[in-house]
C-alpha positions as CSV (number, residue, x, y, z in Angstrom):
1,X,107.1,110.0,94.8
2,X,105.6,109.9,98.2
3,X,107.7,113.2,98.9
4,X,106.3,115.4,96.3
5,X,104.8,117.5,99.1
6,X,107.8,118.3,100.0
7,X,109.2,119.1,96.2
8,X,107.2,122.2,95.9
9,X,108.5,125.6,97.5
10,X,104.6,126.2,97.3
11,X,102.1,124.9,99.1
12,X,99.8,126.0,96.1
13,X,102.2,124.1,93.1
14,X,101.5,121.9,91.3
15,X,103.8,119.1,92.8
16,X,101.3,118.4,95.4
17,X,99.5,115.5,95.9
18,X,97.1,117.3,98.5
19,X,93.1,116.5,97.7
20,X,92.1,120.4,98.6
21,X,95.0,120.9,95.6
22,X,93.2,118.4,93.0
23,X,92.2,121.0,90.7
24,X,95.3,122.6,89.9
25,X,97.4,119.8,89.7
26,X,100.2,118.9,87.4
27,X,99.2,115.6,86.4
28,X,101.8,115.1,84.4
29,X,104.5,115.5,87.0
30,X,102.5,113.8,89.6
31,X,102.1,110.9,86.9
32,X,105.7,110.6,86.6
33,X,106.7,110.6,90.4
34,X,103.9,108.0,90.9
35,X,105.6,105.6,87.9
36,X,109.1,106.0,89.6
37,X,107.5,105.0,92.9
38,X,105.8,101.9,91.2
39,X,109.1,100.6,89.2
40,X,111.1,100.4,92.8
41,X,111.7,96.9,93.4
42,X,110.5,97.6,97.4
43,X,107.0,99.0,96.0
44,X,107.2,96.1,93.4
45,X,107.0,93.8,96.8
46,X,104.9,95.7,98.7
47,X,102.3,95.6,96.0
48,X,102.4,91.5,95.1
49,X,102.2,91.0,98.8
50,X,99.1,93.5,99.4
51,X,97.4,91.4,96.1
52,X,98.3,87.6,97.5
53,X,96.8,88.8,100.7
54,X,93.7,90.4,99.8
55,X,93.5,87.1,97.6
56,X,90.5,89.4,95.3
57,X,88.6,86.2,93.5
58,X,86.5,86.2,90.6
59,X,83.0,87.7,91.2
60,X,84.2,89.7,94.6
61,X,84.1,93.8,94.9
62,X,87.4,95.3,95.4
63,X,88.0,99.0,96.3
64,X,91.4,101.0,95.8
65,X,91.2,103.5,98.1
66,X,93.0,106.5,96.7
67,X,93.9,104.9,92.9
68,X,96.0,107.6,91.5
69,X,97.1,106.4,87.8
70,X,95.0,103.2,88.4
71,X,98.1,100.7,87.6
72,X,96.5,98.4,91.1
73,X,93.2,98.7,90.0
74,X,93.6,97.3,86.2
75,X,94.9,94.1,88.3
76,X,92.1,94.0,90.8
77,X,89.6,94.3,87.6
78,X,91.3,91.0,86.1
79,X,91.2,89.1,89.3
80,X,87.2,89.4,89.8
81,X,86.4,89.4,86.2
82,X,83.4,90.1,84.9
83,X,80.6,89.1,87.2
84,X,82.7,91.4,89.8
85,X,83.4,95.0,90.7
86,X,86.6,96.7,90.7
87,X,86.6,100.5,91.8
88,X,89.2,102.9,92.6
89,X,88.8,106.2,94.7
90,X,90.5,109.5,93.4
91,X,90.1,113.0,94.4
92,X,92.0,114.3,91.5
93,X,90.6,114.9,88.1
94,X,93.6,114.6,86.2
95,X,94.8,111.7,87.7
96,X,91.3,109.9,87.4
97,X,90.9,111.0,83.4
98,X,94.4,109.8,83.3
99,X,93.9,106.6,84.8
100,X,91.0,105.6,82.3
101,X,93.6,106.8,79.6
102,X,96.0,104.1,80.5
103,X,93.4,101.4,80.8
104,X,90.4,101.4,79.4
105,X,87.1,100.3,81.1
106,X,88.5,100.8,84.5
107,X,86.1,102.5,86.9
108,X,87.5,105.3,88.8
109,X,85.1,107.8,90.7
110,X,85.8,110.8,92.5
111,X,85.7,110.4,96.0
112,X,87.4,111.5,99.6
113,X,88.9,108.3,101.7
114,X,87.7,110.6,104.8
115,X,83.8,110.3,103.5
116,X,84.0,107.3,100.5
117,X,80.8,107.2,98.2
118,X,79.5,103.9,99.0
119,X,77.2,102.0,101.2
120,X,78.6,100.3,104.1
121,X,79.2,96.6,103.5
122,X,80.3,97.1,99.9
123,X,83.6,95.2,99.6
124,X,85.2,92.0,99.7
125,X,88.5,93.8,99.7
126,X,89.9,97.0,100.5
127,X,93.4,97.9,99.7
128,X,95.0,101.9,100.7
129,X,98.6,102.3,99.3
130,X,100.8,105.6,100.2
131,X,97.7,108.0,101.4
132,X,97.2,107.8,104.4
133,X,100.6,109.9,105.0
134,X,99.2,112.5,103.4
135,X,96.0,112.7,105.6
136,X,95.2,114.4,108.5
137,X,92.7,112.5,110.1
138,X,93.8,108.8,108.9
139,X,91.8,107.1,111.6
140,X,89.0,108.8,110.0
141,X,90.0,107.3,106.8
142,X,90.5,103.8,107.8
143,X,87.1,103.7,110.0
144,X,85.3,105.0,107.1
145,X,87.4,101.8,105.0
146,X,86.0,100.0,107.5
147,X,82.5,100.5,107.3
148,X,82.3,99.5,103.7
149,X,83.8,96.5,104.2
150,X,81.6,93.5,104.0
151,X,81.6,91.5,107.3
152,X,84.3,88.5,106.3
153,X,86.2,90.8,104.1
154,X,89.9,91.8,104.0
155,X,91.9,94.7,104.1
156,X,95.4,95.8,103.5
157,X,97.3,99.3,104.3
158,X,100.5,100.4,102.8
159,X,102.8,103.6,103.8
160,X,105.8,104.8,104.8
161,X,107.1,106.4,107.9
162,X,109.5,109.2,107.1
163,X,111.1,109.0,110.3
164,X,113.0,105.9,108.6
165,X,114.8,108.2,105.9
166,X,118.5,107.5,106.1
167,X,121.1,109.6,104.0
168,X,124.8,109.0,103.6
169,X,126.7,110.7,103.5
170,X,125.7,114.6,104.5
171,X,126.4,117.3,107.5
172,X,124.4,116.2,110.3
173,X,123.0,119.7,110.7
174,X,121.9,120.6,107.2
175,X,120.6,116.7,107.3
176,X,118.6,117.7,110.4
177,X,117.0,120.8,108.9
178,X,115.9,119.3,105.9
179,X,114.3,115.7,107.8
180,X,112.6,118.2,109.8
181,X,111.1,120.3,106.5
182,X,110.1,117.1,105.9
183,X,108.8,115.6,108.7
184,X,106.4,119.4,109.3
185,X,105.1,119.4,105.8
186,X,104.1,115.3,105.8
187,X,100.0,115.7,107.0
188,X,101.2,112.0,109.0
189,X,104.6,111.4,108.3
190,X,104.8,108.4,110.7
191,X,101.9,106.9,108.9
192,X,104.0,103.4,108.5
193,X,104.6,102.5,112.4
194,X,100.9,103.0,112.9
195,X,99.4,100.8,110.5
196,X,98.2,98.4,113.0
197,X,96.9,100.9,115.8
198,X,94.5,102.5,113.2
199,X,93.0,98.7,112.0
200,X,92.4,97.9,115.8
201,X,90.9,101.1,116.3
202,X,88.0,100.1,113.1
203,X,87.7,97.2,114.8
204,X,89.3,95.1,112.4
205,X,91.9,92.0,113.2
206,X,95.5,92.0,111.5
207,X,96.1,89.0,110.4
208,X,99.7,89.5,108.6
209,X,102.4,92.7,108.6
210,X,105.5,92.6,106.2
211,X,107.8,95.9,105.7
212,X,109.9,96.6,102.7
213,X,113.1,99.3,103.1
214,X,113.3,101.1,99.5
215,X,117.7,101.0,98.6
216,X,117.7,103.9,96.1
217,X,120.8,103.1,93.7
218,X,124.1,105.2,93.5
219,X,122.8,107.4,90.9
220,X,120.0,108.7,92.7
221,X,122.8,110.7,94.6
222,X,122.8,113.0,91.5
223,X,119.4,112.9,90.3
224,X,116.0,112.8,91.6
225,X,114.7,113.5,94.8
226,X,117.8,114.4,97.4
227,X,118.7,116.9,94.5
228,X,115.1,118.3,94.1
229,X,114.4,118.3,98.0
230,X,117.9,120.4,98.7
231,X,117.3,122.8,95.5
232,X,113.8,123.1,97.4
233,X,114.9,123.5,100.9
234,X,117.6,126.0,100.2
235,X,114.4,128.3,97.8
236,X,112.7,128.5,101.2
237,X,115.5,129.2,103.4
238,X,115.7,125.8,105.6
239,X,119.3,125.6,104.6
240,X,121.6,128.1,102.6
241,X,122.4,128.1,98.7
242,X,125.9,127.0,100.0
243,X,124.8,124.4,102.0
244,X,122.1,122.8,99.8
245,X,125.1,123.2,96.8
246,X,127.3,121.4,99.4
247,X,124.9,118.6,99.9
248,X,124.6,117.5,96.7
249,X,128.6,117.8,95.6
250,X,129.2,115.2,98.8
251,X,126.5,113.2,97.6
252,X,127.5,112.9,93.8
253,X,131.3,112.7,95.4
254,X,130.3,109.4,97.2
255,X,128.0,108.1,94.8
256,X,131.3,108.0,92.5
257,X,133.1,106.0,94.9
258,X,130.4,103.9,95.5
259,X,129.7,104.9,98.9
260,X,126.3,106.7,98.5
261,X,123.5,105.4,100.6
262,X,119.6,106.6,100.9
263,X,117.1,104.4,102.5
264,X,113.1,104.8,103.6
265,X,111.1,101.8,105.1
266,X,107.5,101.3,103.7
267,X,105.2,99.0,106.0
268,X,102.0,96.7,105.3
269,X,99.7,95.4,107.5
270,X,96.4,93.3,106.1
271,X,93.4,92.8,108.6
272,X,89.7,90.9,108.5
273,X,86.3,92.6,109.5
274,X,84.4,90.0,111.9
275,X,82.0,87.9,110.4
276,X,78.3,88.5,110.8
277,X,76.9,87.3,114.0
């Protein structure tokens, strides 16, 4: 999921989703975490909204910025059909091969979102889901969106902000520890609230925002990420073996009485490049 980052005890495992970590990557496991993000109904949302408002028609160009195991792209591909051009961007390999494994006759090339390999005006549509939280320099990123985007064209940005994360219930101490792991690993953890800023800044007009709060189910108290992140916090010493073995006890304690709750708001924000002339 968007947190695998903060999964790995090692900056160097293969749990990251880092492009300078590309070639050592387990693409397996980052396959996986990427499907469980996809199948939650928020994401689900997120991504039919992104598609009605990038509207992609037959015979446009269409970019996904940043494809991973290309599940977006196969749609753009449908929508502007043969006489148009569907391409996603991917820094990793694996995830690229992967990609064309699930759906052939895709066209994934290997690229950087801070320096993408096309000439400017290339696109009728640009869409950036989840990445730019996980890039330094997303201003970068979006101007460089930006500048392959044909004048007219349409653009839509996608990502969290981690400063949303809500966990219930939990010692507000250890909580605080761990959200702060978090928030220091994340290259742009508050990537979500800034959606709009870094579109103005490329000179682009928003034209529609929408948010979607992810409601992760009682039995992800027990399984999944909040078990993986405290197992991981307590390997690197932000909390204690007891504490990290007490956090998930009062979590799988509530989740039994119904009483569990975890919740992370995901924003999107679509914008127009002015017409020529």
């Amino acid at each position: 999921m968007d947190m695998a980052e903060a999964l790995s005890p090692d900056e160097s495992t293969p749990g990251s989703f880092k492009a300078s970590e590309a070639d050592r990557q387990n693409v397996a496991q980052l396959a996986t975490i990427l499907d469980l993000i996809a199948s939650k109904p928020a994401v689900q949302h997120l991504k039919a909204w992104v598609l009605a408002a990038l509207a992609p028609a037959e015979g446009e160009s269409a970019l996904d910025v940043g494809s991973g195991t290309g599940e977006d792209l196969v749609e753009l591909t449908k929508r502007v059909g043969p006489s148009g051009r569907a391409v996603g961007v991917e820094p990793s390999p694996g995830l690229r091969a992967e990609s064309v494994r699930r759906a052939e006759g895709i066209e994934v090339v290997d690229g950087d979102a801070l320096s993408l390999p096309f000439d400017d005006a290339s696109f009728d549509a640009v869409r950036c889901e989840r990445v730019l939280q996980h890039i330094s320099e997303p201003g970068k990123a979006v101007s460089e969106m930006a500048r392959v985007l044909r004048p007219g064209g349409r653009i839509a940005l996608v990502d969290t902000d981690w400063a949303t994360a809500i966990v219930y219930p939990a010692d507000p101490e250890v909580l605080s520890r761990i959200f702060a792991f978090l928030l220091a690993e994340t290259a742009n953890p508050y990537s979500g609230r800034t959606l709009r800023a870094l579109l103005a800044d490329a000179g682009l007009t928003t034209v529609d925002e929408t948010a979607a709060t992810w409601l992760e189910p009682q039995s992800g108290a027990a399984q999944g990420y909040l078990t993986m992140m405290a197992t991981t916090c307590a390997a690197l010493g932000v909390i204690t073996a007891p504490e990290a073995e007490a956090f998930q006890q009062g979590l799988a304690e509530a989740a039994a009485r119904g009483s569990f709750h975890m919740s992370l708001t995901m924003y999107a924000v679509a914008a127009t490049k002015a017409p020529a002339g």
